[in-house]
C-alpha positions as CSV (number, residue, x, y, z in Angstrom):
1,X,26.6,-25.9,-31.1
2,X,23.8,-26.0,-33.8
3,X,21.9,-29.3,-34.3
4,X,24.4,-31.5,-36.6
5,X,22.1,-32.4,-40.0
6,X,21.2,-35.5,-40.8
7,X,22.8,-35.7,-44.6
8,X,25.8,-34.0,-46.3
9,X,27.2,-34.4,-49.9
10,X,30.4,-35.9,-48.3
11,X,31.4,-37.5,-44.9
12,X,35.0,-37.0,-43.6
13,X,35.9,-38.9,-40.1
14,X,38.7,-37.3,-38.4
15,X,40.2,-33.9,-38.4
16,X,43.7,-35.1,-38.9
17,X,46.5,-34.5,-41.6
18,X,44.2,-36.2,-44.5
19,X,40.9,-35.4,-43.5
20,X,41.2,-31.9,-43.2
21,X,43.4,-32.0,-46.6
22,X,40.3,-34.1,-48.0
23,X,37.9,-31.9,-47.4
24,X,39.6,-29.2,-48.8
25,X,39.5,-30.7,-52.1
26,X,36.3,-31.4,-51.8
27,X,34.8,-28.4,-50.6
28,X,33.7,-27.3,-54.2
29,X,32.2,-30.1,-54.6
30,X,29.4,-30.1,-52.6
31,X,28.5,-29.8,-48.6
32,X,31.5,-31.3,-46.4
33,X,31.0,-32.3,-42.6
34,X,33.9,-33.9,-40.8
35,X,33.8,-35.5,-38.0
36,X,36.3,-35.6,-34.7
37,X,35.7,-38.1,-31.8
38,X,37.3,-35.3,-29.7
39,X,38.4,-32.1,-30.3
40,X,40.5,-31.4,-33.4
41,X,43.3,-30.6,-31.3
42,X,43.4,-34.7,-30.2
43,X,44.9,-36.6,-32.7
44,X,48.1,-38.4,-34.1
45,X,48.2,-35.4,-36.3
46,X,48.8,-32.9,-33.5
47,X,50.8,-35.2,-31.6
48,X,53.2,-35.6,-34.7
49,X,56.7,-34.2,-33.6
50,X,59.1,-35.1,-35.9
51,X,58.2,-34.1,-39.2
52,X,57.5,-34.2,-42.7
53,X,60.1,-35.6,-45.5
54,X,60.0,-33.9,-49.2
55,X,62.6,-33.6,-51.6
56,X,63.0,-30.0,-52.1
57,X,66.9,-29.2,-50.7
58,X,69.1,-28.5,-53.4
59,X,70.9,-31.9,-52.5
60,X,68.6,-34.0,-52.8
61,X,66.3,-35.7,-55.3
62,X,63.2,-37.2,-55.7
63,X,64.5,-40.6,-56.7
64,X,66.0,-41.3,-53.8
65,X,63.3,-40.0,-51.7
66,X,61.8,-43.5,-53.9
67,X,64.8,-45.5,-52.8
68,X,65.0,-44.7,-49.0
69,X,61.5,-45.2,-48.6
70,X,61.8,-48.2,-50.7
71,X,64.5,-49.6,-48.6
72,X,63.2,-49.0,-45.4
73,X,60.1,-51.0,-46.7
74,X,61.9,-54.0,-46.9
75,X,60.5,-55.3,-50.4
76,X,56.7,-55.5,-50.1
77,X,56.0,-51.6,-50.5
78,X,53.5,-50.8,-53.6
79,X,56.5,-49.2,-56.1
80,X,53.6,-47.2,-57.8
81,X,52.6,-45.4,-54.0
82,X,55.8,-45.1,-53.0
83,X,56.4,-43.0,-56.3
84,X,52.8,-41.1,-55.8
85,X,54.0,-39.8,-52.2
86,X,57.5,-38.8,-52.9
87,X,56.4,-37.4,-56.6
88,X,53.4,-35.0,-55.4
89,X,55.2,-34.5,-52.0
90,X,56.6,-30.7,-53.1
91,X,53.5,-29.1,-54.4
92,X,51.7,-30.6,-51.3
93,X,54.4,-29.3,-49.0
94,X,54.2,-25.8,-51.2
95,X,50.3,-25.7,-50.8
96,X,50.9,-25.7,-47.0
97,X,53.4,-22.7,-47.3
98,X,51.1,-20.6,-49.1
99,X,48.3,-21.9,-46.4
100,X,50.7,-20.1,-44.1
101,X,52.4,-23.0,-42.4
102,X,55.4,-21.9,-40.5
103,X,57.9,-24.5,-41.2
104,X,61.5,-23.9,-39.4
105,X,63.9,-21.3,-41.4
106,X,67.6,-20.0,-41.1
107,X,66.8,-16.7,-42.5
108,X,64.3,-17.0,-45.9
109,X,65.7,-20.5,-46.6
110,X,63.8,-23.7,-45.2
111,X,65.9,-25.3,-43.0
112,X,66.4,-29.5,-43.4
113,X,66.9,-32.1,-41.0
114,X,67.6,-36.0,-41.5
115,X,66.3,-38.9,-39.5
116,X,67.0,-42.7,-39.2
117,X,67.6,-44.5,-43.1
118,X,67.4,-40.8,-45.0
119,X,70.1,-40.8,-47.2
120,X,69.9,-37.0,-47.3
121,X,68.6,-33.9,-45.2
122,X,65.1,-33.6,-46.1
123,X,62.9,-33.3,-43.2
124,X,60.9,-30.0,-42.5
125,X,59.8,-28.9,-39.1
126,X,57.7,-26.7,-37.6
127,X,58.3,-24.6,-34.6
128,X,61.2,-27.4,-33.4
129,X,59.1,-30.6,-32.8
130,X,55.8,-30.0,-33.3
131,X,55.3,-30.4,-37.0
132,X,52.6,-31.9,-36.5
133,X,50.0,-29.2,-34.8
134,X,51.4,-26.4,-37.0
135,X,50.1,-28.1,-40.2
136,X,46.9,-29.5,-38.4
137,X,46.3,-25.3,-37.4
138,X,47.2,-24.6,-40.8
139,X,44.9,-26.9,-42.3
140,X,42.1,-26.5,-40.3
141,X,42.4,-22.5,-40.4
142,X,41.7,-23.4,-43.9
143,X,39.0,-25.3,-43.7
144,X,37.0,-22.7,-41.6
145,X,37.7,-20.4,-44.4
146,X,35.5,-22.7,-46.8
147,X,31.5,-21.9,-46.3
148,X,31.0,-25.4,-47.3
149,X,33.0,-27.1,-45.0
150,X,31.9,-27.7,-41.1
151,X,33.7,-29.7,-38.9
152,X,32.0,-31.2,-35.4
153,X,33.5,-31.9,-32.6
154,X,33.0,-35.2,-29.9
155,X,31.3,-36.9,-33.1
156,X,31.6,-40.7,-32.1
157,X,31.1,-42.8,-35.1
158,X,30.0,-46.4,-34.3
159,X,29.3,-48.5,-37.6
160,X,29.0,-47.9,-41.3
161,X,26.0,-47.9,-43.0
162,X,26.0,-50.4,-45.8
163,X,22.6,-50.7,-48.6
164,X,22.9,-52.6,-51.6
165,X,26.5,-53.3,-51.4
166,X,27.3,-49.6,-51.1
167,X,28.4,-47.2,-47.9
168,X,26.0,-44.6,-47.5
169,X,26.8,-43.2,-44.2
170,X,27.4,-43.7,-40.2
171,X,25.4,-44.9,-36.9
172,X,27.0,-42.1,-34.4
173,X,27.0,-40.8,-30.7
174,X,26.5,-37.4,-30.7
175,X,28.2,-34.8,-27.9
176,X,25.1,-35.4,-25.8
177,X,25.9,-39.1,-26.1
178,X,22.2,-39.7,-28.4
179,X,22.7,-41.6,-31.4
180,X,21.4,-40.9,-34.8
181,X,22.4,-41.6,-38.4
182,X,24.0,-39.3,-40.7
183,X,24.0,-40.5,-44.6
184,X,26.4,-38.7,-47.4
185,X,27.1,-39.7,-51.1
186,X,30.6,-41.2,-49.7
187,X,32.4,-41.5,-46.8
188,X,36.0,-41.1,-46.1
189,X,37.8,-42.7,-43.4
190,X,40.9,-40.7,-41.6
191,X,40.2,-41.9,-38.4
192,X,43.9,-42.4,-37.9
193,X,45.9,-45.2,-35.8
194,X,45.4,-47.8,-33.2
195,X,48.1,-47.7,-30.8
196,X,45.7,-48.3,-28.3
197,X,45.8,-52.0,-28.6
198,X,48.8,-52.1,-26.8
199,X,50.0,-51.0,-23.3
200,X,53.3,-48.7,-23.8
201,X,52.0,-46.4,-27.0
202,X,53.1,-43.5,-28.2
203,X,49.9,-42.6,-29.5
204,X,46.6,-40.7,-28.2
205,X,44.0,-41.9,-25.9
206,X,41.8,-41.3,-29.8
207,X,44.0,-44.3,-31.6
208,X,41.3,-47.3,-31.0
209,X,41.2,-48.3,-34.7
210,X,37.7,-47.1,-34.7
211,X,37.9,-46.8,-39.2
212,X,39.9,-50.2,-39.3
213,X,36.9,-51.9,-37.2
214,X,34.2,-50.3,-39.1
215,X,35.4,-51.1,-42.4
216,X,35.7,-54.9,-41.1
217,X,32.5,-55.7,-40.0
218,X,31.0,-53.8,-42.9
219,X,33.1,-56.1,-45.3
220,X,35.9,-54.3,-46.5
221,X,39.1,-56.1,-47.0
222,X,42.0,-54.8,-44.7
223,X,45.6,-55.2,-45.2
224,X,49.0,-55.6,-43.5
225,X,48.0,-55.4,-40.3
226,X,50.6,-57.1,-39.0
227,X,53.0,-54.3,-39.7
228,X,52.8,-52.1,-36.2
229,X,55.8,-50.1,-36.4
230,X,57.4,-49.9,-32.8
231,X,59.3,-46.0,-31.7
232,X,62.4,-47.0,-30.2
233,X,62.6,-44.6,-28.1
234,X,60.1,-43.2,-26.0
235,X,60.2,-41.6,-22.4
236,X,60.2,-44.5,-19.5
237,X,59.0,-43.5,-16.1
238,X,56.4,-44.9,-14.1
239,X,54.3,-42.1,-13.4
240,X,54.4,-40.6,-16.7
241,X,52.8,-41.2,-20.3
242,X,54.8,-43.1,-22.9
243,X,55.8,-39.5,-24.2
244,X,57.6,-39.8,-27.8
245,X,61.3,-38.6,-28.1
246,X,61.4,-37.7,-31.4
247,X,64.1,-39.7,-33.8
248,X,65.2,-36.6,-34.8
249,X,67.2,-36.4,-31.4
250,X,68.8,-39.2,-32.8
251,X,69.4,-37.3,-36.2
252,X,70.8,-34.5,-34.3
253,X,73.4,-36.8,-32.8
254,X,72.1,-38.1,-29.5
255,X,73.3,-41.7,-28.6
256,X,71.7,-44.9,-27.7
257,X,73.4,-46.3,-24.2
258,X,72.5,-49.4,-21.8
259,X,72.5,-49.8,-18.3
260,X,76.2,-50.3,-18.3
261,X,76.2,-46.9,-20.1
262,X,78.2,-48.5,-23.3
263,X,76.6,-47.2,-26.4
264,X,75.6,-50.8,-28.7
265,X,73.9,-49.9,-31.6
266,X,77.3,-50.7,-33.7
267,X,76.4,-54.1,-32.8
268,X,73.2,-54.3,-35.0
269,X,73.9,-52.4,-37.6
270,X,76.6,-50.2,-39.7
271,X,74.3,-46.4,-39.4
272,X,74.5,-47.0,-35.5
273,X,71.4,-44.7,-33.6
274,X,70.2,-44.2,-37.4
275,X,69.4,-47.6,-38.2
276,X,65.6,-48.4,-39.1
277,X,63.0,-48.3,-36.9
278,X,62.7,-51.6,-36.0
279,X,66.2,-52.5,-36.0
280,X,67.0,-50.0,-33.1
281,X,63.7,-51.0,-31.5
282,X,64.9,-55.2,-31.0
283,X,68.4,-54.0,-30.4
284,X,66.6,-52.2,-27.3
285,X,64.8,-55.1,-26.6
286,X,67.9,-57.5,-26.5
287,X,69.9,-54.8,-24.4
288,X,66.6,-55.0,-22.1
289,X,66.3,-59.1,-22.1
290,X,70.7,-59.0,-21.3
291,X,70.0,-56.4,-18.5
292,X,69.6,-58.4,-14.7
293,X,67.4,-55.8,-13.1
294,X,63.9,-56.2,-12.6
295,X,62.6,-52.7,-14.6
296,X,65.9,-52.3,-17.0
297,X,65.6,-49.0,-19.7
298,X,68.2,-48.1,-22.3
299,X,69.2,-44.2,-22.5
300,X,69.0,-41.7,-24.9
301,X,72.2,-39.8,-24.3
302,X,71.9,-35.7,-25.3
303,X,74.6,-34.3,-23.0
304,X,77.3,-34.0,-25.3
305,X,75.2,-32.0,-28.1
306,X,74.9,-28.0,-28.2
307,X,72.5,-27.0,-25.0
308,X,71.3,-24.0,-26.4
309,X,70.8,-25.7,-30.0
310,X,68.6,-28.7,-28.1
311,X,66.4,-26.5,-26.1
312,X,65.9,-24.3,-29.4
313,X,65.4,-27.1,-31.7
314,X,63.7,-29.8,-29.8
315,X,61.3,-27.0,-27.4
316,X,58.7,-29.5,-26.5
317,X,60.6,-32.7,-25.8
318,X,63.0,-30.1,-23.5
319,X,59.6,-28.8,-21.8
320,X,58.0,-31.9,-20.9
321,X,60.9,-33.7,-20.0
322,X,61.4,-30.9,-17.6
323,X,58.3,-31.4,-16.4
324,X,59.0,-34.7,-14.9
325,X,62.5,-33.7,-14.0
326,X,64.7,-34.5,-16.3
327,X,67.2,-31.8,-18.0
328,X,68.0,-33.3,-21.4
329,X,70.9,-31.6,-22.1
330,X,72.9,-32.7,-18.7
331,X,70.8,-35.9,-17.6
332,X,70.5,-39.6,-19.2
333,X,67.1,-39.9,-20.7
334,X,65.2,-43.3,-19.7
335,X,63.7,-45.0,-22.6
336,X,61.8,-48.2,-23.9
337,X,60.5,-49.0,-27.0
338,X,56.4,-48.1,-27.9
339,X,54.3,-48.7,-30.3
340,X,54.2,-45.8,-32.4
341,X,52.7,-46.9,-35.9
342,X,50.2,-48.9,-38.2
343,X,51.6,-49.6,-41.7
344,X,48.2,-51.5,-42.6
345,X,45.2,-50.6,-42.6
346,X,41.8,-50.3,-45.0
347,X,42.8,-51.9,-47.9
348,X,42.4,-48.9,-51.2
349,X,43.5,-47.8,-54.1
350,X,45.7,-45.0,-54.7
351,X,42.9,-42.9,-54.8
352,X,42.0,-43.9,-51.6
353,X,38.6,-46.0,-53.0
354,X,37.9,-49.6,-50.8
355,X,36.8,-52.2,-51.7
356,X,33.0,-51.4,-50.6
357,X,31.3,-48.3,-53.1
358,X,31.1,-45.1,-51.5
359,X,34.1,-46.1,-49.1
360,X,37.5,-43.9,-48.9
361,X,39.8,-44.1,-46.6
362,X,43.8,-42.2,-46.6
363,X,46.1,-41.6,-43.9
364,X,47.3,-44.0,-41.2
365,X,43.9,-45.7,-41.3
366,X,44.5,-46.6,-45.4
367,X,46.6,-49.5,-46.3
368,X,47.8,-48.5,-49.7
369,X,50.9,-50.4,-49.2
370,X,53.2,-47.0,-49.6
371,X,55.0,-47.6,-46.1
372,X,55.6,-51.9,-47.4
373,X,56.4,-53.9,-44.0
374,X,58.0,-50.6,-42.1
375,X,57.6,-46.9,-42.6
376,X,60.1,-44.5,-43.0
377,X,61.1,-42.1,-40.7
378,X,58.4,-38.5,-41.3
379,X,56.6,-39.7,-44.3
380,X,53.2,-40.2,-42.5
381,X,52.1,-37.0,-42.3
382,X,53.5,-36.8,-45.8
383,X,51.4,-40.0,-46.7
384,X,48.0,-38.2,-45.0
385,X,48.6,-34.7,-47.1
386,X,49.3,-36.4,-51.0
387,X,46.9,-39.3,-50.2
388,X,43.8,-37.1,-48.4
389,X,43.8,-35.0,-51.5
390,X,44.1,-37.7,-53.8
391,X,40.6,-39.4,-51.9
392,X,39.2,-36.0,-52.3
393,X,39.5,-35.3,-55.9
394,X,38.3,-39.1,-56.4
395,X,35.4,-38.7,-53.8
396,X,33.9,-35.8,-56.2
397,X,32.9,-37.6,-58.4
398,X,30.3,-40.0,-56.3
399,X,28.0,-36.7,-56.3
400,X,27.1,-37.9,-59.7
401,X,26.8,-41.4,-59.2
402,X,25.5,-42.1,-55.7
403,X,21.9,-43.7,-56.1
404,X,19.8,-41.9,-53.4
405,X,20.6,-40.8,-49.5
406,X,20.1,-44.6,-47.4
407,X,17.2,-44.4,-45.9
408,X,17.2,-47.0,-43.0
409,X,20.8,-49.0,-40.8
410,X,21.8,-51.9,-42.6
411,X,21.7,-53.7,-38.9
412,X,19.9,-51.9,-35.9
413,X,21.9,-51.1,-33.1
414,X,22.3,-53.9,-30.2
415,X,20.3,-53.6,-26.8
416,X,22.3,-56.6,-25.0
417,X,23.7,-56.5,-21.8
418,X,26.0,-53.6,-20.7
419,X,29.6,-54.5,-19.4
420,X,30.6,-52.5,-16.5
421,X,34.7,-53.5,-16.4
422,X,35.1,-51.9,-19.4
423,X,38.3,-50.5,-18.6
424,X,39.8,-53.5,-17.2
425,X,38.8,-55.5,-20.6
426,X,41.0,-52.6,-22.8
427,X,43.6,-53.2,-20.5
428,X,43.6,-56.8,-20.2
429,X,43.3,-56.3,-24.8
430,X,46.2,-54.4,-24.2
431,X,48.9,-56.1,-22.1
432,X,48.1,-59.6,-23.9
433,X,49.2,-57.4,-27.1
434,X,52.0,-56.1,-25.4
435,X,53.3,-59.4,-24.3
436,X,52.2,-61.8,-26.9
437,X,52.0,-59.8,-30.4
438,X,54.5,-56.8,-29.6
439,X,58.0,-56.1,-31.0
440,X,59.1,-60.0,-30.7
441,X,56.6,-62.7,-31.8
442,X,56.3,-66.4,-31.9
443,X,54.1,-68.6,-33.3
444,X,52.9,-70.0,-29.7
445,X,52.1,-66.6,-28.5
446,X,49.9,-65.5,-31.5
447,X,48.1,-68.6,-31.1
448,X,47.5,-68.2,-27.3
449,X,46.2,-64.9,-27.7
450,X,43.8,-65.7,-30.6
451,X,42.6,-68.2,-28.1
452,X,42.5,-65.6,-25.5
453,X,40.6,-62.8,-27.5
454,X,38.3,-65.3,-28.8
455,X,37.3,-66.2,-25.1
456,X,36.9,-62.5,-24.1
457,X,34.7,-61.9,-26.5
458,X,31.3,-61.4,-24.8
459,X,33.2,-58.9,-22.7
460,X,33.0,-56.2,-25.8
461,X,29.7,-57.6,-27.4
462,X,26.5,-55.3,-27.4
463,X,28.9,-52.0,-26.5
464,X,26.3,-49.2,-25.3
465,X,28.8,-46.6,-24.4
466,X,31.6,-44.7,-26.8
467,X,33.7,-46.2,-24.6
468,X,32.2,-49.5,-24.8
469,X,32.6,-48.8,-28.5
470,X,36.1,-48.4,-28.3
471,X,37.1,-51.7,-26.2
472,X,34.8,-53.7,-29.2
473,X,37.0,-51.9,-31.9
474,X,40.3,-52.9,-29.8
475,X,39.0,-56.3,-29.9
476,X,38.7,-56.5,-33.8
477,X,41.3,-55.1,-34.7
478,X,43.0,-56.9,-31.7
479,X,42.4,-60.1,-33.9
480,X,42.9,-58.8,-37.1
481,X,46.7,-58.1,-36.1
482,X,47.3,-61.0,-34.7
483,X,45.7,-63.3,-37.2
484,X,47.5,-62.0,-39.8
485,X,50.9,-61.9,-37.8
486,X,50.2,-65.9,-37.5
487,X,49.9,-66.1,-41.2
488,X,52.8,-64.6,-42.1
489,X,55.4,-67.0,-41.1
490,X,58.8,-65.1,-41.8
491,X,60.0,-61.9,-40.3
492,X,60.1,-58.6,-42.6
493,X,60.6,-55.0,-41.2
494,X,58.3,-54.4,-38.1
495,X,57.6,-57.8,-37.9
496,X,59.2,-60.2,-36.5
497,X,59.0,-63.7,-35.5
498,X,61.0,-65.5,-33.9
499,X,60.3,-69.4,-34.9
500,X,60.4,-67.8,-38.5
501,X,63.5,-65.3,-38.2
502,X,64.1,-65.1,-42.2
503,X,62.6,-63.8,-45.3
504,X,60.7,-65.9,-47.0
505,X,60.5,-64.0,-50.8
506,X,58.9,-67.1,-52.2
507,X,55.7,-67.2,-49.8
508,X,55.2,-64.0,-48.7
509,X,56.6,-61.0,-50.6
510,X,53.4,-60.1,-50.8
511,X,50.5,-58.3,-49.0
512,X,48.3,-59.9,-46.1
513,X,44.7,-59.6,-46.8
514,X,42.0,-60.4,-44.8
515,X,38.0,-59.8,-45.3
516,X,35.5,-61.5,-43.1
517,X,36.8,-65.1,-42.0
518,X,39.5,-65.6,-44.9
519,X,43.4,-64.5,-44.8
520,X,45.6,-64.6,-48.4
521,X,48.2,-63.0,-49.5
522,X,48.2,-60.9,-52.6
């Protein structure tokens, strides 16, 4: 690979959904180098199975694309998001078809699918379920067609560079592990999730909250981070990865059973298997706690569906299922709950713009508020196409305004002592998440792991290695999550407490904001 430069016009970091659409839109604009920790292939993008919502079916409308996603937000989504997403959704959705996306057809006609709280078919796929790498080959295919675009691969970026109150680039480890500085007019965060904190994740060994951490400690305000949206169901064996069974199973007609094999979602709630999110995911939980046996699942249940339909329309799950030996469409499917999704994030604008100058940031690593307290079901990769453009157009314009390229770090790079456990300190991170700040929360569990991250501490400080890099950005965002779940003392969508098991409209239908030391709510 050629020697990376040391300045570009604009800085994108990650290759997902709304960095790649980001940098389309701003490859007119001047010189455009994104960045990928790993390979472009390696992200929540390409992991993405179940697919992308839009209002385009002849039944359906773009209002109550508004309400569902409304509803499933539970009161504290932004209204005027929310209407930005659902209202640009077709002509972003249109863009990828003409950039030769090959979403799923009967015929000439795109075909529709629904999935939990959609009050109509509107989901597209791609290839069955994998939605996600279809758009992320489509997008980047694009990209490489633009001279002024590049996009690097095994790009580690470490800290934001931060003169006169404005970002003016990165500290990062190259692919030969040196570091160096790279400085651009503005920088654009679309470093995706971090579903890392916690053991049983749904998400890529990539989702470490790298964008969320950086924007923190270079004093950005972040926002709703106690929002972690939890899959309900996601493959449970003990030698294999927390591999996502898509809720479109569900939307197909699969059902949820226990151990006694009785299906219970009735119990919880009037749409059954299509409930929200995080309803089905602490029904799960209270069929687990009921269960007697030491390692208890729930099962998804696909055996009395269409075989030939399943293996057709679901050709991944089917494949790696098989893989560890399970036939979905004659055997029980073992499943727990994992956690799947951020809601919060950086806090911006709907133009993506933080709260620091030169600072973007759009897709899962953005909190606009457009998901409120739980997302619905396929509008994240939604959220990354209308909301990467959106920070693209805006980012244009800091060509013209941007004073100079930064000429030295705002802080020079640590040369403390070098952990070597560094492994066992992300896992320790991520099993006192699991236990104390997971689906079910209390007040005395928050507390006890504040105390416990606080005490860890020197474990992630000084980090030499990428890796090392990672377990510090755990550890932030570790705290950030679990400060502001202590704040907000009520339960609301994917959060729920349960010394404060109500809404409380009155104190907090509002957003959680935190910069530096200081939590409020806005």
């Amino acid at each position: 690979m050629d020697k990376a430069p040391s300045q570009t016009d604009f800085l994108v970091i990650g290759a997902g959904v709304a960095g790649l659409r980001a940098a389309v839109e701003l490859a007119s604009a001047g010189s455009v180098l994104v960045l990928a920790k790993r390979e472009v292939t390696e992200s929540n993008t390409q992991w993405a199975q179940g697919g992308i919502a839009a209002a385009l079916s002849d039944e359906d409308e773009i209002s109550l694309h508004l309400q569902d996603t409304l509803l499933a937000g539970d009161g504290l989504c932004n209204p005027d998001a929310a209407k930005v997403l659902v209202e640009e959704a077709p002509e972003r959705i249109d863009e990828l078809i003409q950039w030769d996306t090959e979403f799923d057809r009967e015929g000439t006609k795109l075909t529709f699918g629904r999935e939990g709280a959609h009050s109509r078919n509107r989901i597209l796929h791609a290839h069955g379920d994998s939605t996600g790498r279809e758009i992320v080959r489509a997008l980047y295919a694009k990209t490489q067609a633009l001279k002024n675009v590049s996009v690097r691969e095994f790009e580690f970026s470490t800290d934001l560079i931060v003169e006169n109150g404005r970002v003016s680039g990165v500290h990062l480890i190259d692919e030969n592990g040196e570091r160096r500085q790279l400085t651009a007019s503005a920088v654009l965060l679309a470093s995706g999730g971090l579903g890392q904190l916690y053991r049983n994740t749904t998400n890529p060994a990539v989702a470490t909250g790298d964008g969320v951490a950086m924007a923190f400690r270079a004093g950005a305000e972040v926002s709703d981070l106690e929002f972690i949206q939890f899959h309900p169901t996601a493959l449970y064996l003990k030698n294999a990865p927390r591999f996502l069974l898509s809720e479109a199973l569900r939307g197909e007609g699969a059902y949820l059973r226990n151990l006694e094999l009785h299906r219970f979602m009735t119990k919880y709630h009037p749409m059954g298997e299509l409930a929200p999110r995080d309803v089905v995911a602490r029904a799960i939980v209270h069929e687990l706690d009921v269960s007697r046996t030491k390692d208890p699942v729930v099962y998804l249940d696909l055996t009395h569906l269409d075989a030939k339909h399943i293996k057709s329309r679901f050709p991944r799950i089917y494949a790696t299922c098989l893989r560890f030996n399970i036939d979905i469409t004659t055997e029980l499917v073992p499943i727990r709950p994992a956690a799947h999704y951020a809601m919060g994030g950086v806090r911006t604008d709907l133009d993506g713009r933080c709260t620091i100058s030169g600072l973007y940031a759009a897709g899962e690593a953005a909190a606009t508020g457009v998901h409120g307290a739980n997302r619905l079901a396929s509008n994240s990769l939604l959220e990354g196409l209308v909301f990467g453009a959106r920070a693209g157009n805006a980012m244009r314009d800091e060509l013209r305004i941007a004073e100079g390229k930064a000429a030295s770090p705002s802080r020079a790079v640590s040369n403390g002592p070098v952990v070597p456990d560094t492994e066992n300190v992300i896992a320790e991170i991520q099993d006192l998440m699991w236990q104390n700040a997971g689906i079910v929360r209390s007040g005395k569990n928050l507390k006890a792991a504040i105390e416990h991250l606080e005490r860890i501490e020197p474990k992630v400080a000084h980090p030499q290695t990428r890796r090392a890099h990672e377990a510090a950005n755990l550890h932030t965002v570790a705290l950030l999550v679990v400060r502001s779940a202590l704040a907000r003392e009520e339960s609301r969508g994917a959060h729920y407490r349960t010394d404060f098991p109500a809404h409380d409209d009155a104190r907090f239908l509002k957003h959680s904001i935190v910069k530096g030391d200081s939590i409020r709510f806005a």
